[in-house]
Backbone as JSON, one array per atom type, in Angstrom:
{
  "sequence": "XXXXXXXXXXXXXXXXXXXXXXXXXXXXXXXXXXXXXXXXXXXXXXXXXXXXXXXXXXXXXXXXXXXXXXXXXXXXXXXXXXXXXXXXXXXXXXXXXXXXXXXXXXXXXXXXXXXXXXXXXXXXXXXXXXXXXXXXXXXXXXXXXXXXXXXXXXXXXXXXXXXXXXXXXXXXXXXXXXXXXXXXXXXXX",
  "N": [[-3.74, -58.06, 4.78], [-3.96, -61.18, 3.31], [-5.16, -59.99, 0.98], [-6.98, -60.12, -1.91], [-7.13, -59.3, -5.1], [-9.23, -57.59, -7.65], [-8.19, -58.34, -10.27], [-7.31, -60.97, -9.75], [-9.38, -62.59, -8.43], [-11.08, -62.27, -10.69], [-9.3, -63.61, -12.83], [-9.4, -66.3, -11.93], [-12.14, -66.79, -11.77], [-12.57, -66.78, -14.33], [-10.91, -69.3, -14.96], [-12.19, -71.16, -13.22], [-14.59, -71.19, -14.75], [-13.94, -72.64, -16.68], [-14.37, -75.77, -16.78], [-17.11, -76.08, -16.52], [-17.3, -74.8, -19.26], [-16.2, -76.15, -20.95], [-17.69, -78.85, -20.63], [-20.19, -77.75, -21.94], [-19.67, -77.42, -24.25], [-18.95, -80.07, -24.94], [-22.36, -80.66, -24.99], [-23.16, -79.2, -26.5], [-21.96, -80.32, -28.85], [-23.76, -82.99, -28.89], [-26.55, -82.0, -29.33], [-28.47, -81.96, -31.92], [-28.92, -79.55, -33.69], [-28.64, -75.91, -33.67], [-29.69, -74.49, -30.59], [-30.93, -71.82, -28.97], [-32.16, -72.32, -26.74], [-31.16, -74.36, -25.72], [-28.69, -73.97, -24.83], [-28.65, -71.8, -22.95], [-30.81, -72.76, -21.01], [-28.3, -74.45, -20.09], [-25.86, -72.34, -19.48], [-27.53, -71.22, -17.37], [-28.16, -73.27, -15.59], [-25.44, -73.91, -15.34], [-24.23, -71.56, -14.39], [-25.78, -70.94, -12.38], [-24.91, -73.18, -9.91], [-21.76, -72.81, -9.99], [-21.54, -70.29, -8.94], [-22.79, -70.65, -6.46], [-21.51, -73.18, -5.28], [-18.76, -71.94, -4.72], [-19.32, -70.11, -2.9], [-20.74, -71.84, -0.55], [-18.47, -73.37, 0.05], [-16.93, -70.87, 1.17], [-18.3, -70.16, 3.41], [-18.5, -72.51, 4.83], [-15.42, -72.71, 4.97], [-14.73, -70.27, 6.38], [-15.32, -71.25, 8.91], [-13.24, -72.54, 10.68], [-11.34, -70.87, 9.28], [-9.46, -69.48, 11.4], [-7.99, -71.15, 12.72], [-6.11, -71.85, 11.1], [-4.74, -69.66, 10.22], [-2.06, -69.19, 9.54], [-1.23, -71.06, 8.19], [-2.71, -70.4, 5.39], [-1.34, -68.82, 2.64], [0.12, -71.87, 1.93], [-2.3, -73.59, 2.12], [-3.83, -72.4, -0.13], [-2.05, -72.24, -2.24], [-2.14, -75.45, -2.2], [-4.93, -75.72, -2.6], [-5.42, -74.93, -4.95], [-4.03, -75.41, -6.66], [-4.32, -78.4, -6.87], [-6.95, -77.99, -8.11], [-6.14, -77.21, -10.16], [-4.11, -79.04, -11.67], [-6.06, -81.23, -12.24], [-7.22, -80.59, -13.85], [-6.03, -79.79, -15.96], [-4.96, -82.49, -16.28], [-7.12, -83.64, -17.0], [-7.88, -81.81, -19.55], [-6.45, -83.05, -21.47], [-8.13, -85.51, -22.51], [-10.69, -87.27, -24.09], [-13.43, -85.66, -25.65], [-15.68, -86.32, -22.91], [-18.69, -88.66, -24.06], [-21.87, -87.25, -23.5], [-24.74, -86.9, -22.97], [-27.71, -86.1, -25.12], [-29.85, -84.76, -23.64], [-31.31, -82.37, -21.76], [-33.13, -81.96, -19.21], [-34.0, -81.57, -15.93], [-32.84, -83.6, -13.95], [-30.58, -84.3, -15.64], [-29.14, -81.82, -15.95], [-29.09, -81.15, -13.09], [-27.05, -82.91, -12.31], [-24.97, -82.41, -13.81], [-24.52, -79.9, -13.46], [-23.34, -79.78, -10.52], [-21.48, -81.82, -10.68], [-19.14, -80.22, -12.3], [-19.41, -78.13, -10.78], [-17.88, -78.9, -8.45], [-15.31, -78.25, -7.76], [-14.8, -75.53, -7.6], [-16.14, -75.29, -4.63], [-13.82, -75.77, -3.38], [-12.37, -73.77, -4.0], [-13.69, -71.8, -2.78], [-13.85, -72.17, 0.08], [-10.86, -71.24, -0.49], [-10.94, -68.4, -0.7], [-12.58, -68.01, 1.77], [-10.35, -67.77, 3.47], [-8.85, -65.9, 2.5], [-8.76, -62.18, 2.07], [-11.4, -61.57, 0.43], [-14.18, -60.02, -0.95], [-17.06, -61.7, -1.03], [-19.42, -61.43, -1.84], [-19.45, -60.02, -4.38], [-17.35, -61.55, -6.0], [-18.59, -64.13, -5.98], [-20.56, -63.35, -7.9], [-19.45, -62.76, -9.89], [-18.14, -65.06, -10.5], [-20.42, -66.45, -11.45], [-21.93, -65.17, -13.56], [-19.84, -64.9, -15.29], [-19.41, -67.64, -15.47], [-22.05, -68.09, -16.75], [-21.81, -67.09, -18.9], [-19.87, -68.13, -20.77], [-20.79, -71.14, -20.82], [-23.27, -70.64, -21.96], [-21.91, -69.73, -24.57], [-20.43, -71.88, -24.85], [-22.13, -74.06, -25.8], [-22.86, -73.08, -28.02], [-20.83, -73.2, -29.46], [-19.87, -75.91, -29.35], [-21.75, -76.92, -30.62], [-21.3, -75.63, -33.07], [-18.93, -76.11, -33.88], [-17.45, -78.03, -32.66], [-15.27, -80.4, -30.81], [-12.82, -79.03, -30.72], [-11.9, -76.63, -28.91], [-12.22, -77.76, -26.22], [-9.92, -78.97, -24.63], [-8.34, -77.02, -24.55], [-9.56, -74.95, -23.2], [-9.62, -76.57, -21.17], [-7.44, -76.65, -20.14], [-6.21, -73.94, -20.47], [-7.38, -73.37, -17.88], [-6.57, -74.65, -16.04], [-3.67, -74.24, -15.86], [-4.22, -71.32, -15.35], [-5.18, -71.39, -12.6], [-3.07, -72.75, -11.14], [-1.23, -70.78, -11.28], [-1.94, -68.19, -10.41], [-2.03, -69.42, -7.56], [0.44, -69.74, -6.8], [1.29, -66.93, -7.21], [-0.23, -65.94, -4.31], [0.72, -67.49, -2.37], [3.33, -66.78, -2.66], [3.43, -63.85, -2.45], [2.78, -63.84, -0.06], [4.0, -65.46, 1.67], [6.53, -64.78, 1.55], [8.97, -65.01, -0.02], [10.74, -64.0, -1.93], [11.06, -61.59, -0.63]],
  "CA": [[-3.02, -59.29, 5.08], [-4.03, -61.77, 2.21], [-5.72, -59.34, 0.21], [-7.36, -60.85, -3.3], [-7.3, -58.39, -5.66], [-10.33, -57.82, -8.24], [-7.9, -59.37, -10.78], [-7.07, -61.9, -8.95], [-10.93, -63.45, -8.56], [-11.71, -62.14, -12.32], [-8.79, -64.98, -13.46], [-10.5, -67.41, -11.02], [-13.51, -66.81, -12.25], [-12.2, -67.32, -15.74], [-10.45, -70.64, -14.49], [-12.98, -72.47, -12.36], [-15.71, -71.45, -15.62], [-13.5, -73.17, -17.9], [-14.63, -77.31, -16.52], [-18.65, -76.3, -17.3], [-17.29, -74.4, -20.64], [-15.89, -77.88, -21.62], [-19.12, -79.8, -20.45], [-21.05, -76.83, -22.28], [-18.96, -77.53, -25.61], [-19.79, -81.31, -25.43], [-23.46, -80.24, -24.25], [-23.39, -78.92, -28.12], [-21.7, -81.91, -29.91], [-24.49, -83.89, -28.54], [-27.69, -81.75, -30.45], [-28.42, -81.94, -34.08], [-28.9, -78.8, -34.36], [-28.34, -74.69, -32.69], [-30.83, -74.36, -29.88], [-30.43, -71.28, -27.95], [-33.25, -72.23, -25.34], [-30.49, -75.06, -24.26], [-27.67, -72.71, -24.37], [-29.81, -70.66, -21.97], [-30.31, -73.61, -19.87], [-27.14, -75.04, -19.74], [-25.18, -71.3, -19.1], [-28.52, -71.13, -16.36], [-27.56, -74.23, -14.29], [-23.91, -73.77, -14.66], [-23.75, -70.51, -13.62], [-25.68, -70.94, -10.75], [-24.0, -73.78, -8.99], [-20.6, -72.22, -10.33], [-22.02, -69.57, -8.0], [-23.38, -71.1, -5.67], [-20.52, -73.72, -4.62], [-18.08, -70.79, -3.7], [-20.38, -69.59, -1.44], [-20.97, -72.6, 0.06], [-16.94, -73.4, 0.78], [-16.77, -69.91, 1.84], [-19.08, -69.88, 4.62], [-17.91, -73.41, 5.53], [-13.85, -71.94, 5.3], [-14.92, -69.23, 7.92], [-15.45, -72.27, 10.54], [-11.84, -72.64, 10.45], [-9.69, -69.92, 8.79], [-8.78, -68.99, 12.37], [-7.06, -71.86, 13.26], [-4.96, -72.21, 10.01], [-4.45, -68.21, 9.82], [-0.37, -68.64, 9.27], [-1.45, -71.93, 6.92], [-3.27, -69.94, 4.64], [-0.9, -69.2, 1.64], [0.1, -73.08, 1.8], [-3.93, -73.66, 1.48], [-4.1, -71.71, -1.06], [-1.41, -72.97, -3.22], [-2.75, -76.61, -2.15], [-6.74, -76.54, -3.16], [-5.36, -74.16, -6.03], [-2.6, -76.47, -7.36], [-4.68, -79.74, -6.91], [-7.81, -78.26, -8.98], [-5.27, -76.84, -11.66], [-3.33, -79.95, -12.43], [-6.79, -81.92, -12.25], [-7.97, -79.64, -15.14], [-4.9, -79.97, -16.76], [-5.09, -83.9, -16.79], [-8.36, -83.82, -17.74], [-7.65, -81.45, -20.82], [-5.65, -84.41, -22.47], [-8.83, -86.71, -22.64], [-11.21, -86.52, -24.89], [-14.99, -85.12, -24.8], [-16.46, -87.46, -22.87], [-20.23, -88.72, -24.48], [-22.72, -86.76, -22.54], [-26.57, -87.26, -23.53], [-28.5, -84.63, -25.68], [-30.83, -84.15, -22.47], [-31.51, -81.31, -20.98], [-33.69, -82.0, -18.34], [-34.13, -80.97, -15.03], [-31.76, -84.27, -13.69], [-29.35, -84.51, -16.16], [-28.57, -80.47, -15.98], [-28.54, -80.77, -12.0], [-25.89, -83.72, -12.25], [-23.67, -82.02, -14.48], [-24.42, -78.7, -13.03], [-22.96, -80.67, -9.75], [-19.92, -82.19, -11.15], [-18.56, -78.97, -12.75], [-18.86, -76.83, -9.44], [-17.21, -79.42, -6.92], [-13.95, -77.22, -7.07], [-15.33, -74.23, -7.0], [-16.18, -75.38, -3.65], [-12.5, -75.41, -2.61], [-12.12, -71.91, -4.38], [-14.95, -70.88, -1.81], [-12.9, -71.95, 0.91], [-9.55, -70.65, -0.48], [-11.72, -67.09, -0.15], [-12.61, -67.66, 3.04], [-8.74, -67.43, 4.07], [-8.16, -64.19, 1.68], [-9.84, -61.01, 2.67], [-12.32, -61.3, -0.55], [-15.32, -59.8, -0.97], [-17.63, -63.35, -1.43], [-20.48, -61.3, -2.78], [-18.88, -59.63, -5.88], [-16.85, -62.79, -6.37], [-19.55, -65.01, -6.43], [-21.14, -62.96, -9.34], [-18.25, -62.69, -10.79], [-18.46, -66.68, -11.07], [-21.73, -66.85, -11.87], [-21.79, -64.85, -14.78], [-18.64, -65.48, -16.47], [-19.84, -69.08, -15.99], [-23.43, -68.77, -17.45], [-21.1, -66.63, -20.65], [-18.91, -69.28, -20.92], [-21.51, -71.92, -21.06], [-24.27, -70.52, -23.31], [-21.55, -69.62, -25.75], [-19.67, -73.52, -25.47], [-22.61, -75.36, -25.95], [-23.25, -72.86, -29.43], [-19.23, -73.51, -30.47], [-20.0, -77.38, -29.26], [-22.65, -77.52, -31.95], [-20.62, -75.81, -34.26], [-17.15, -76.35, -34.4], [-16.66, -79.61, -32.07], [-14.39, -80.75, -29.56], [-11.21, -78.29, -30.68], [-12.07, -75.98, -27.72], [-12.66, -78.07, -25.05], [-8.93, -79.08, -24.14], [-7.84, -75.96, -24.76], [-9.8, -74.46, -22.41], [-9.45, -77.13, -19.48], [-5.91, -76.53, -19.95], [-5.74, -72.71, -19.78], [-8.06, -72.93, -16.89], [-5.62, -75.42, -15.12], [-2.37, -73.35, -15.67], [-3.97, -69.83, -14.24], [-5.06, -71.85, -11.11], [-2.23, -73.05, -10.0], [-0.16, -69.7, -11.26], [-2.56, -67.83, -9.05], [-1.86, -69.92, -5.79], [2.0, -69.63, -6.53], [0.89, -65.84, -6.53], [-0.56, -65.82, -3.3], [1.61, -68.09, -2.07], [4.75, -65.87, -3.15], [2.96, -62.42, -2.24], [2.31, -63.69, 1.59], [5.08, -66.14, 2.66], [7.89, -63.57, 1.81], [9.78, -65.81, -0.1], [11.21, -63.1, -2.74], [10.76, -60.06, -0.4]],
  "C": [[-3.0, -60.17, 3.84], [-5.18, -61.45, 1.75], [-5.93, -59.88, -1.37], [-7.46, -60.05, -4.03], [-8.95, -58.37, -6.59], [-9.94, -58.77, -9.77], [-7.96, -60.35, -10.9], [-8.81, -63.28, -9.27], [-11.41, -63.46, -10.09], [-11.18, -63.55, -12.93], [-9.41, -66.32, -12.6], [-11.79, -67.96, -11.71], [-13.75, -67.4, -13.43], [-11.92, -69.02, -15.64], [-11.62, -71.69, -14.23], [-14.03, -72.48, -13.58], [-15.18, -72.7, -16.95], [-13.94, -74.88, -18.26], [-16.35, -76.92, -17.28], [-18.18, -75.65, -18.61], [-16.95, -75.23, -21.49], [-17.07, -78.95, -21.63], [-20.11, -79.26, -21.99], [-20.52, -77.49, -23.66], [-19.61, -79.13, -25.79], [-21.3, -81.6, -25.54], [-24.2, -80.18, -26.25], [-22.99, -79.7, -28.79], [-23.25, -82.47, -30.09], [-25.94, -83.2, -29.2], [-27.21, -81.85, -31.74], [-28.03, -80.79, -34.52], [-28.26, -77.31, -33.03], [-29.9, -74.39, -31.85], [-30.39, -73.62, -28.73], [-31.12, -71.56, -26.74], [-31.92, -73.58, -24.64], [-29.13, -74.75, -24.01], [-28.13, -71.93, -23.52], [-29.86, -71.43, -21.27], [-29.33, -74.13, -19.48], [-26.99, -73.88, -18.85], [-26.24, -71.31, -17.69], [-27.64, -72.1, -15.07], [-26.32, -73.89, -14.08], [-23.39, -72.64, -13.98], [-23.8, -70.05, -12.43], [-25.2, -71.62, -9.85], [-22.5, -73.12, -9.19], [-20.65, -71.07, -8.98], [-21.72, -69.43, -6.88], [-22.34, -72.32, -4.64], [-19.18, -73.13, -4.15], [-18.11, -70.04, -2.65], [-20.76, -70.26, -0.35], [-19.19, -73.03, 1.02], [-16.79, -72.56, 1.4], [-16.96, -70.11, 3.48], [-18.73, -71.38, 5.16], [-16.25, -73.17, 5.76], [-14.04, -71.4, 6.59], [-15.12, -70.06, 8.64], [-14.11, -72.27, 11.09], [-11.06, -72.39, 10.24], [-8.79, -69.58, 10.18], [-7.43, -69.55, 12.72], [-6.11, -72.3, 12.33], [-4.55, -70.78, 9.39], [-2.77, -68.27, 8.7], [-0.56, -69.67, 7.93], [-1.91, -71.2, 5.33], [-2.44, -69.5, 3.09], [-0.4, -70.68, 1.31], [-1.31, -73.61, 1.68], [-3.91, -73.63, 0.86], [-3.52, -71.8, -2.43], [-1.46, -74.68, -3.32], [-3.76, -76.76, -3.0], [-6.37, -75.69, -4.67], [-4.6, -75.19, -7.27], [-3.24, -77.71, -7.75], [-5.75, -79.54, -7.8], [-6.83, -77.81, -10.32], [-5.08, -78.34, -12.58], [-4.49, -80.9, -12.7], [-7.41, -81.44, -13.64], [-7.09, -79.73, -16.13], [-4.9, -81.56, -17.04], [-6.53, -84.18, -17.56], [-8.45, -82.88, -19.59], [-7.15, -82.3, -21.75], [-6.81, -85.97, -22.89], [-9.55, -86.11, -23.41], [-12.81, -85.95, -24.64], [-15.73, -86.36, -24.54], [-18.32, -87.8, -23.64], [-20.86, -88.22, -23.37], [-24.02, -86.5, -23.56], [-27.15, -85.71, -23.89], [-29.83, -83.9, -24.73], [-30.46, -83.11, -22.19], [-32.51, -80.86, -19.78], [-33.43, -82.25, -16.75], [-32.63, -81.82, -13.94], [-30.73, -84.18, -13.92], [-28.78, -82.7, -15.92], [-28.25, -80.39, -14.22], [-27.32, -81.67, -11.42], [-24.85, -83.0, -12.76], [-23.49, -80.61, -13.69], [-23.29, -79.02, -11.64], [-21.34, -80.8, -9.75], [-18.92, -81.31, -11.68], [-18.43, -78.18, -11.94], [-18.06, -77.43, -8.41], [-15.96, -78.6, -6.75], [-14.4, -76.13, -7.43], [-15.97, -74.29, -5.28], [-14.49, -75.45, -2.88], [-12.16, -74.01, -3.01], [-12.63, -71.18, -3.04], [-14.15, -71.28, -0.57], [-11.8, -71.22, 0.78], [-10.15, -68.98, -0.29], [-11.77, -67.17, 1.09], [-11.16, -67.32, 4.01], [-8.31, -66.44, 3.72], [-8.82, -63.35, 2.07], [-10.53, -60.87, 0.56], [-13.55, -61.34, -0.12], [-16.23, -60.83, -1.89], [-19.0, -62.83, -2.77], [-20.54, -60.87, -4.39], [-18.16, -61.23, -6.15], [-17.51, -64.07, -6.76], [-20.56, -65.01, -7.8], [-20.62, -63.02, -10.44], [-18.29, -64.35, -11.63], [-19.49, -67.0, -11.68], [-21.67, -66.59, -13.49], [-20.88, -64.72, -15.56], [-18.44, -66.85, -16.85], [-20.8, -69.27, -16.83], [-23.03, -68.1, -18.89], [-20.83, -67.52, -21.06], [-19.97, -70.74, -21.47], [-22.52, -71.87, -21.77], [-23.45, -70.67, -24.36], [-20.93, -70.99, -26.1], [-21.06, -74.13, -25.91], [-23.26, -74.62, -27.62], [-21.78, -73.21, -30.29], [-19.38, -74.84, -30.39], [-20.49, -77.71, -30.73], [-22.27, -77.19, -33.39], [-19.68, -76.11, -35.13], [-16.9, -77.3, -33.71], [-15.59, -79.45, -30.85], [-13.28, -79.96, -29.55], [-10.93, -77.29, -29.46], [-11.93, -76.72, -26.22], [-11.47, -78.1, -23.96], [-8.49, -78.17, -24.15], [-8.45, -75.51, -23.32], [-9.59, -74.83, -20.9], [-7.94, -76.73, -19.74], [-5.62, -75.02, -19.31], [-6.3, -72.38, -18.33], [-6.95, -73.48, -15.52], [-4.32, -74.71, -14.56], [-2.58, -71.99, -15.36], [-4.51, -70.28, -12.92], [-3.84, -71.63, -10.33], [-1.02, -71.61, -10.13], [-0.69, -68.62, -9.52], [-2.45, -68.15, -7.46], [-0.54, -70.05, -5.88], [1.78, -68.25, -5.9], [1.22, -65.67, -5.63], [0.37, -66.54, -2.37], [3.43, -67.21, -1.95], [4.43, -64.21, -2.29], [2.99, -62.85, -0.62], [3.14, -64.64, 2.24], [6.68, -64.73, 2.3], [9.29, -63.97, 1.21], [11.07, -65.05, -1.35], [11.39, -61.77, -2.17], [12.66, -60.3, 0.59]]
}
């Protein structure tokens, strides 16, 4: 029915990592120097809420996919479309100041603020026939890549990444929920 492919979640995965790979990049502005132990923590936290808030939408989606069964490509090009273009406005600003901490607070705030849409991802799953448990790994660890390696390009090369990346992350969102959107209303068939 609305089958997700393994593609499909891989560019996702890519997408939703791209907000902590921007944090991660300013994460590195903000030391003096290259310190892989907080490249290691950063990629750590972010990968697991990155995770961890797909999983959580998920299993809150399933309360409800029933009753919005026929809704479900309009969902899907909704929570898809609204974190895109949000990623996309946010690419045009600049790196915001974020504190050379790395402690236990400041990493579970940001960790936080970087997964809240990955919690609508985790719903838009619960409406697709995806497998949550590969998908969730999938997030995880293409987030905790993504984020060890921004916060070593942060420290070395600066802010030139950051927009870049919220941007491309923005424009395979919302392509993705045209996708799905296109593949399951029938609107080309």
């Amino acid at each position: 029915m609305f089958d997700m492919s393994f593609i499909d979640v891989f560019f996702i995965a890519l997408a939703v990592s791209m907000d902590a790979f921007s944090v991660a990049i300013c994460k590195g502005l903000s030391t003096s120097k290259i310190n892989y132990k907080h490249a290691l923590i950063t990629g750590l936290f972010f990968g697991l809420f990155q995770a961890l808030m797909p999983f959580i939408g998920y299993v809150l989606g399933t309360q409800f996919k029933d009753y919005i069964t026929v809704l479900i490509p309009f969902v899907a090009l909704i929570l898809l479309s609204i974190i895109g273009i949000k990623m996309i406005k946010e690419s045009f600003n600049e790196c915001e100041q974020i504190d050379n901490r790395f402690d236990l607070k400041t990493m579970l705030m940001l960790s936080v603020a970087t997964s809240i849409d990955a919690l609508a991802v985790g719903i838009t799953f619960a409406c697709l026939q995806v497998q949550i448990v590969r998908a969730i790994n999938l997030i995880g660890i293409t987030t905790f890549t993504f984020s060890f390696i921004g916060v070593l390009i942060g420290n070395v090369l600066g802010a030139k990444f950051k927009n870049k990346a919220e941007l491309f992350g923005g424009i395979v969102l919302i392509l993705i929920g045209l996708k799905i959107f296109i593949e399951n209303v029938g609107i080309f068939n």
